[in-house]
Structures are given as C-alpha cells and as structure tokens.
N, C-alpha and C positions, 0 to 999 in steps of 0.2 A: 082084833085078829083080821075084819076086814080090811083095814086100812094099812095095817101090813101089807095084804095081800097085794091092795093096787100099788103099794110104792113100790114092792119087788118087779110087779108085770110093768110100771112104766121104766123102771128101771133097764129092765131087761129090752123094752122097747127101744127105747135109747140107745143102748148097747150095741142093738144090731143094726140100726140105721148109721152109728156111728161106724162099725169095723166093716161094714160093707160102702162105706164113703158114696154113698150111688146121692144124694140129694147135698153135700158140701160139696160148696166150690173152691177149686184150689186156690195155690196162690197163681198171680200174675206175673207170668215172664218179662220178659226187656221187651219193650215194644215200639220204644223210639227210635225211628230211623236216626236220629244224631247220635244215640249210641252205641260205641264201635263194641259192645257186647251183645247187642240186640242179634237174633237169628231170624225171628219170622215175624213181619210187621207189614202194614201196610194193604192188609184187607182190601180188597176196593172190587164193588160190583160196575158193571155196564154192559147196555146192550150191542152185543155183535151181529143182531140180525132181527128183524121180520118177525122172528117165533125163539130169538132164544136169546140168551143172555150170556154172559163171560162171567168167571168171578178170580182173580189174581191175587197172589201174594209175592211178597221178595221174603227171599231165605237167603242169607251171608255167612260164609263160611266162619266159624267162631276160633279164630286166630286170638283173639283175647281170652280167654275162658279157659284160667286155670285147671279146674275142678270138672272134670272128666263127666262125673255125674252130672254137670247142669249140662249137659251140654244135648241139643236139641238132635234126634237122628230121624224121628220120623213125625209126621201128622195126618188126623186123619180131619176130614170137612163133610159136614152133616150138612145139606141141603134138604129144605121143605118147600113145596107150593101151597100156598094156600094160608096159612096160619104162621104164626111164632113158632118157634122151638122153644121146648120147657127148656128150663135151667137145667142141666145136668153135668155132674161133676165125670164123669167117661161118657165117649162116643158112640151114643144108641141108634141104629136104624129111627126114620122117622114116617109116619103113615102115611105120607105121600111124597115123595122126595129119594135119597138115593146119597150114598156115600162117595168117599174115596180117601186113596192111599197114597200119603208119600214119601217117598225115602230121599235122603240126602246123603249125597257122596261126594258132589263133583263141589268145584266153586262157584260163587256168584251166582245163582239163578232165577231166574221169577218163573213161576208156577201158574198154571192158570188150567182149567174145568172151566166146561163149558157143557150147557147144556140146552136142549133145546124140544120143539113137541108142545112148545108152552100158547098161551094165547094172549093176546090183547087185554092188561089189568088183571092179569097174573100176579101175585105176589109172591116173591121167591124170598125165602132167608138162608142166611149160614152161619154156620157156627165151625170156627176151625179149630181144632184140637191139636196143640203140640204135646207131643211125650219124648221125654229124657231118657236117660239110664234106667230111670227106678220113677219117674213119675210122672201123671197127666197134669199140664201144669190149664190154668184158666183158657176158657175159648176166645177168641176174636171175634166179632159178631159185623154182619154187614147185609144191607137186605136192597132190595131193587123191586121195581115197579114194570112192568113190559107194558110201552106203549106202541103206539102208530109212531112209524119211525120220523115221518112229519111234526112229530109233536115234542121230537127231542130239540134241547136249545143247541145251536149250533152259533158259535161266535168265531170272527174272524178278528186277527191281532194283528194287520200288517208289519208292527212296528214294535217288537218284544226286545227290548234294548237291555243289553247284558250289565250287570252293577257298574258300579264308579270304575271295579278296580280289576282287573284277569292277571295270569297270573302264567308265568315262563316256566315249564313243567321237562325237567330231566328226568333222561331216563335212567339215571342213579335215585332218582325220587327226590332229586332237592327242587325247590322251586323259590323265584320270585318274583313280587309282585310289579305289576305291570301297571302304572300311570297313564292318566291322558298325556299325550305327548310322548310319552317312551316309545322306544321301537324296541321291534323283537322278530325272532329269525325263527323258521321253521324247516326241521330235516325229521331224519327217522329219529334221531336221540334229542332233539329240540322241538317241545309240542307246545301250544298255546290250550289256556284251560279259560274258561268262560264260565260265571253263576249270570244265572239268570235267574227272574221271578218267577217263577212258573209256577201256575194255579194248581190247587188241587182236587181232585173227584172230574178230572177231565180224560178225553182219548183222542188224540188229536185223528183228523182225518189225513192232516196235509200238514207238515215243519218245512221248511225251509230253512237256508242258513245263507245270509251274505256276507261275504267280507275278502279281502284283498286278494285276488287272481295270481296263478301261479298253474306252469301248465306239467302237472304229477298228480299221481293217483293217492288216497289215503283214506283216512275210516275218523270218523269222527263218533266219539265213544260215550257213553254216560259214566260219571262217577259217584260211585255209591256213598262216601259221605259228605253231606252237605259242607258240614265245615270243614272243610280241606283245610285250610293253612294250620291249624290247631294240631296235625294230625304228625307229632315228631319221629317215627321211625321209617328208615328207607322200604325198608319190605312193606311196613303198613301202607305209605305213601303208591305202591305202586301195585296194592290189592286191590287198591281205592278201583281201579281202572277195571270195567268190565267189557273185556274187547269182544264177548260174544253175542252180547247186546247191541253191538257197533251200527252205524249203516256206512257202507263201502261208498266211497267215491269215487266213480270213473277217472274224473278229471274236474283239478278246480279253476281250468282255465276260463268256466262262463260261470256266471252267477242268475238265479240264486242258485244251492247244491240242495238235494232232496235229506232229510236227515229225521225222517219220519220216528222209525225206527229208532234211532238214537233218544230221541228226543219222548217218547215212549217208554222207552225202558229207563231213564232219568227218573219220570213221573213215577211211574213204579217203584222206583227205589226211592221215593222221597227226597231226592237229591235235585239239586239245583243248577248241576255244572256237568259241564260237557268240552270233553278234551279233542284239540285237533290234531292229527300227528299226518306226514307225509310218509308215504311207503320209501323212499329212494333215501341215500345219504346223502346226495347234493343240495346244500343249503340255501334256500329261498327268503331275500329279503334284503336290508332290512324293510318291515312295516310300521305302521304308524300305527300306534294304537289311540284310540277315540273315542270317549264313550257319549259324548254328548248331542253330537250333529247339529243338526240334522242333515240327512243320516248319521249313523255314529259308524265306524270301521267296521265294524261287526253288530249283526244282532239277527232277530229269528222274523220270519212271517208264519205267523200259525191259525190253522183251521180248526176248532174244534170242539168234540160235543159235552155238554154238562151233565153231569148225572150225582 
C-alpha cells in the first residue's frame, strides 16, 4: 500500500512539472543567418561605454514561413548581473538584472538594449526568448565581461579585400557576377554588390570603403543574406537589401567614404555583402573591377574592437 502510495505522489509529481512546462526547454527555432527562414539570430554582446554594455539581435521579416503559427511576433531578453541564468523554459524576472519587450511589425531590423550602472568585471548574461502564435520557443544565450575600455582589443585591417568575385545587382533583383577584369556601371537601377570576410563578435569603431570615384551622392547598404547568389526570386532578391541600415554618402568624388554604419549592420546580420547604389539616374562608368592589387578596385579599411 505504501509503494502505491509513493508511485501515485511521484506520478502526480511529474504531472505537474510536466503541464506547467516551467523546467523543459523547448524546441529551437531557425537560428542561422544563411537561413532565409530564420527571424531572430545573431545574439551578440559588446561594450558601448565605460559602465555599460550593448546586447543586439537581427529579426527578418519571415517572407518564407508558410505556417502562420511558427511565425515569430514577439520576444522577451532576460538580463542578469552577476551569476548565470537557470535554464528556464518561459521568461522569469531574474534577482539582479531586468527584462525587456519586443514586438515586430516593421521589416528588416536589428534590435539592441543597452544597459548601463554596471562596473569594472561585471558579469552580465542573457537569455532571449522568442514566442510565436501559440509557443515559447528555446532562448539565445550570450553573456559579456565589463572591462577598462583600455583593455578591450582593438585591431586595425587596412586592407579587407572583397572575395574573388562581386556581383552587378538590378533593380529588378537579377544579378551578375562580376570577374577580375569585368567592368560594371553604376546608376540608381545598376548597383555593384561586394562579400567580404568580415569577422565575427566584433564593432567596428571606424569602416571605410575605397573604390573608383564618381562625383553623386548614394547609400551604401548591408545585405542580409550572406549567400546571395543562391537566393532565386525577384522580391526575395531585393528583401535581401536593408536600406535603413544604410550609411549615406555625401559624395563619392574623394576616397575613402565613411560606411561605418553600413558595415555594422552587415556584421549584425551575419552577412558578408554590402551593396553600392548611386542616388541619380545618370550612369557612371564603365569600371574596372579588381580584386587582387595591390590595391584591388574595391575593398574596406577597418577599425575595430573584439569581444
């Protein structure tokens, strides 16, 4: 009769740990930036100051995602100082640390909290929480250390030379690709697209961009999926393009052009390519494309710090 009794009370134990889901974790969403189904990916702490820290995410509008129910509309980020965050399958307050809420409506955007009040060897965590229609799907996890801002690494890359191959980017969304030796024109509907290597868990202080002079103004953009050419529908191809991410160019009559910003929100999205487009319809060129040099026709000078 006793042993009855404890297999009903563990049973019943069980029971309620299970329909109250509070200690299982879900499952894991799309988390790969190369996946054009992915919505929030790309975690990444860094310090923005003295006493406080940044923490970012990219969320992408889910233009592939059939099924209404997977589809990601909000998330919340549990930040701690001091300790880990336990494992928890929904988004609890944590004893020292502070949440936050967010909604997605718009397209293309990267998200970032910041917080600050913190000191020297801090230990901050997070944990970011997306929920769906109907579920809390697995957290994100990414954690930072606050140092003396002296003691962060800081590298300089003169010379970040774009792949073999760039690529002649319409604004119907068809593109092609662009050889050492080809030439290619640039207008408002004729843009030249650029992959580069760019590291990852960095923030640049200072991007640069060189390459062939032309005296009109234009926005040099980041695009959100790394493999571009793979990417076969017109609309998709020109989702790809996150113009409010951009950095405006005055004028690309002097060299180098400042593309800080651009080249930022790239890293963020995990992507590797960065498009050039000219504000005017008057078509500039041809150019010689080069990827070898030294110099090569195009490529980036970059400042920046490691975390």
């Amino acid at each position: 009769m006793v042993m009855k009794k404890n297999i009903v009370l563990a049973g019943l134990l069980v029971f309620s740990l299970t329909s109250c889901n509070f200690f299982f974790i879900p499952q894991h969403g799309r988390e790969n930036s190369n996946d054009a189904q992915a919505q929030i990916y790309n975690l990444f702490a860094y310090q923005s100051g003295a006493n406080e820290v940044a923490v970012q995410f990219a969320w992408r509008d889910p233009v592939y995602i059939d099924d209404n129910d997977e589809v990601i509309e909000e998330a919340v980020l549990v930040y701690n100082v001091g300790e880990a965050l336990p494992v928890r399958s929904i988004p609890l307050p944590p004893d020292s640390g502070g949440t936050e809420g967010f909604d997605f409506k718009d397209d293309h955007y990267i998200h970032t909290k910041v917080i600050d009040g913190l000191d020297e060897g801090d230990e901050v965590y997070f944990s970011l929480y997306p929920h769906t229609r109907k579920k809390w799907l697995a957290p994100l996890y990414e954690k930072i250390t606050v140092k003396d801002l002296i003691d962060i690494p800081i590298v300089n890359d003169p010379f970040q030379y774009p792949a073999v191959f760039a690529f002649q980017f319409f604004v119907d969304g068809w593109m092609h690709e662009v050889f050492d030796s080809d030439q290619y024109f640039l207008s408002n509907t004729e843009y030249l697209l650029l992959r580069f290597d760019l590291p990852d868990n960095i923030r640049c202080t200072q991007a640069n961009l060189v390459m062939p002079m032309f005296a009109d103004s234009g926005t040099v953009s980041p695009v959100t999926f790394r493999f571009v050419e793979y990417i076969p529908d017109t609309n998709a191809r020109l989702s790809m393009i996150d113009y409010s991410g951009g950095s405006t160019v005055a004028s690309f009559n002097s060299m180098p052009v400042d593309v800080t910003e651009a080249v930022n929100a790239a890293i963020a999205y995990g992507s590797d390519a960065l498009l050039i487009r000219k504000d005017t319809a008057t078509g500039v060129g041809p150019f010689t494309h080069n990827s070898v040099g030294p110099p090569p026709s195009e490529y980036l000078q970059l400042t920046y710090q490691e975390f």
